[in-house]
N, C-alpha and C positions, 0 to 999 in steps of 0.2 A: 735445677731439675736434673736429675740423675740421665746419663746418655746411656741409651739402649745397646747395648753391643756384646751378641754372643760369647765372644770370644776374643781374644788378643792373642796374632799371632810373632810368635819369636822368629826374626828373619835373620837367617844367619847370611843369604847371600843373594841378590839380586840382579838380575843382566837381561837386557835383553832377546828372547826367544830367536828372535827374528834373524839375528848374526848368524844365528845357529843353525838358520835356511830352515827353523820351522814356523809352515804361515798357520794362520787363524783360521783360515778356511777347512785347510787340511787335521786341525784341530779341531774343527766343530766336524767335520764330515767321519772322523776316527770315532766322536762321540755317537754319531746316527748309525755307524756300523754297530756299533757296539748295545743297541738296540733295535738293528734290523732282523733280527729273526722272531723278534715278538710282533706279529701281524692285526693282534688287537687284544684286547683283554676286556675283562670286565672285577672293577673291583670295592671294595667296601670302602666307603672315607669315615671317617668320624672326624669330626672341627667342633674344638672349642673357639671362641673368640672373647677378645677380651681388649677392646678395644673403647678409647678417650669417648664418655657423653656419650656411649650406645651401647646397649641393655640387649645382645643378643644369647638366647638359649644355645646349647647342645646342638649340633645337627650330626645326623648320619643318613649319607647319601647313598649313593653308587652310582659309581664312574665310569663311563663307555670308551675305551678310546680306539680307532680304527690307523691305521698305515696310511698316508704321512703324517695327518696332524688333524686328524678328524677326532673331536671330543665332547659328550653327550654327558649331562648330567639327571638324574631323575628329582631336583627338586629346584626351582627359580631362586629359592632364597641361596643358593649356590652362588650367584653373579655378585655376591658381597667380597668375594675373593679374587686377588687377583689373580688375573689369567695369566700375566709373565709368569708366574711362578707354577700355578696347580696344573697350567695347561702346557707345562713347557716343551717345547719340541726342538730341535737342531735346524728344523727345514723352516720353519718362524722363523727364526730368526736370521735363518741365510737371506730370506726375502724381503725380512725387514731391518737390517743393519749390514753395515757395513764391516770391517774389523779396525781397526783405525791402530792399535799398536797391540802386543801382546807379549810377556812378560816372565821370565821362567823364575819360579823363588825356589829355592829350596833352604828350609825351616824341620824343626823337629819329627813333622809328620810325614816328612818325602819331600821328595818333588812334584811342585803343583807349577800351571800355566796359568794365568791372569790374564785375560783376554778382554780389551776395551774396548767395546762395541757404541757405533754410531748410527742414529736410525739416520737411513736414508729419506725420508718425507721430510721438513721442515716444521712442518704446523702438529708439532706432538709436544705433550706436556713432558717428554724425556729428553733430559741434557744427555745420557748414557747410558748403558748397561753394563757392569763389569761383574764378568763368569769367572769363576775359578773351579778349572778343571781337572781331575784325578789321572794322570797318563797309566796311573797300574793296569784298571779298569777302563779307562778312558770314559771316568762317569764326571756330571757334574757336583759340585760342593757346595757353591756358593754366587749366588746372584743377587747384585745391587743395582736398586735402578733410583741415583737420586735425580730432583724433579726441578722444575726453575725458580718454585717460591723458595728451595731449601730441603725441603723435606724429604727423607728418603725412606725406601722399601726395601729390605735386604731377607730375603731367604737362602735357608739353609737345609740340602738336602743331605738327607740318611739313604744309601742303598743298600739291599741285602740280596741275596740268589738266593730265588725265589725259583726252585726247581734247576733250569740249566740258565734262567735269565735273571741279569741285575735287575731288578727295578725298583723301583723308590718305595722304602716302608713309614717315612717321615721327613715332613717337610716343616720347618719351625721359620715361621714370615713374623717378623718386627715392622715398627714402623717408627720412625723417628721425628722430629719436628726441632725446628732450632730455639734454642732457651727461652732467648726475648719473645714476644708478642709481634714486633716487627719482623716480615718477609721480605723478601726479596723484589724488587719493584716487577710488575707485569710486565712480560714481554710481547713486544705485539706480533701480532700472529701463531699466538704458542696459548695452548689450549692448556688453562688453570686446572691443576694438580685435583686429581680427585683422591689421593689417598689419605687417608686418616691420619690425623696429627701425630698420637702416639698411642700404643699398645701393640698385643701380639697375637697373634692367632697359628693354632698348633693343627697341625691335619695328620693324622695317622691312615695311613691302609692296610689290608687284611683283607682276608679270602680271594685271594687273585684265583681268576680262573683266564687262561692264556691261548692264543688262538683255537677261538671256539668255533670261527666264521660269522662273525658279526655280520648283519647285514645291514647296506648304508642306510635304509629306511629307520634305523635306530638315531640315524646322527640330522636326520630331514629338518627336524625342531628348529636343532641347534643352527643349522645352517639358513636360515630364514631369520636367526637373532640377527 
């Protein structure tokens, strides 16, 4: 079975971030700067999917999101997607990982940071998370989160300025599965992988409209899921 992978990158040099007295934290927190002046938006998604033994249409949503990490969708069939990815936020992720090591490569495209996140809870169906970070923009690139049967989810994000603010105009989520039939034995206390064996699903956005003053009664739904 052919292995899903955007991309292959040429690494011309690898070392440790950390020698370098830069932490993970100060890395995710550069990233949340780096969208703190967008206080909420409201925007278009289109998704395709295209994913193992499920037959879903088209959708086009629109997406609410509020300051810190409050995010609203207007159609249920949304929750097919994951949230690490479509819902991503810097301040999730401070609350729910640790940083465990972090990485500086630099490769034909620049200098990027690799950062290897550890969820703090035990009883999650994630072994990790590993971000790869833009320090130009201080945007994200690329988030992998493989799972304990094997399987993993890797998104990849597109940003563009989008008036004075970066924000993401494409986000392309893979999903992978290992060749053989056989998994990875169950771990007890680790809650079985719910992502799709294999295919990919593309999400585009368009029409941002940028602190309009959302009001939290838009996000009340969401927060009751």
């Amino acid at each position: 079975m052919k292995r899903i992978f955007p991309f292959i990158l040429v690494v011309l040099a690898v070392r440790a971030a950390v020698a370098q007295g830069v932490a993970g934290e100060d890395i995710l927190r550069r990233v949340e700067d780096t969208f703190r002046s967008v206080k909420d938006y409201t925007v278009t998604v289109d998704i395709t999917v295209d994913l193992e033994r499920l037959n879903v249409p088209p959708m086009q949503v629109t997406m609410y999101f509020k300051q810190p990490d409050k995010v609203h969708f207007s159609s249920t069939g949304f929750a097919l997607l994951p949230k690490e990815s479509i819902g991503f936020t810097t301040s999730r992720l401070l609350a729910k990982f640790n940083v465990e090591r972090v990485e500086e490569r630099k490769d034909s495209a620049g200098l990027r940071y690799d950062l290897t996140l550890k969820p703090k809870a035990d009883k999650t169906g994630l072994r990790r998370l590993v971000l790869t970070v833009n320090p130009e923009h201080w945007i994200p690139e690329r988030l992998a989160a493989p799972q304990f049967d094997g399987r993993t989810m890797e998104a990849l994000f597109r940003h563009e300025n989008v008036g004075e603010y970066w924000l993401p105009v494409a986000i392309d989520v893979s999903f992978t599965a290992p060749e053989t039939e056989e998994q990875e034995p169950e771990i007890p206390g680790h809650a079985r992988s719910s992502v799709p064996r294999n295919g990919r699903i593309t999400i585009r956005f368009s029409d941002y409209h940028v602190n309009t003053g959302l009001d939290d009664s838009v996000f009340e739904e969401s927060d009751r899921e």
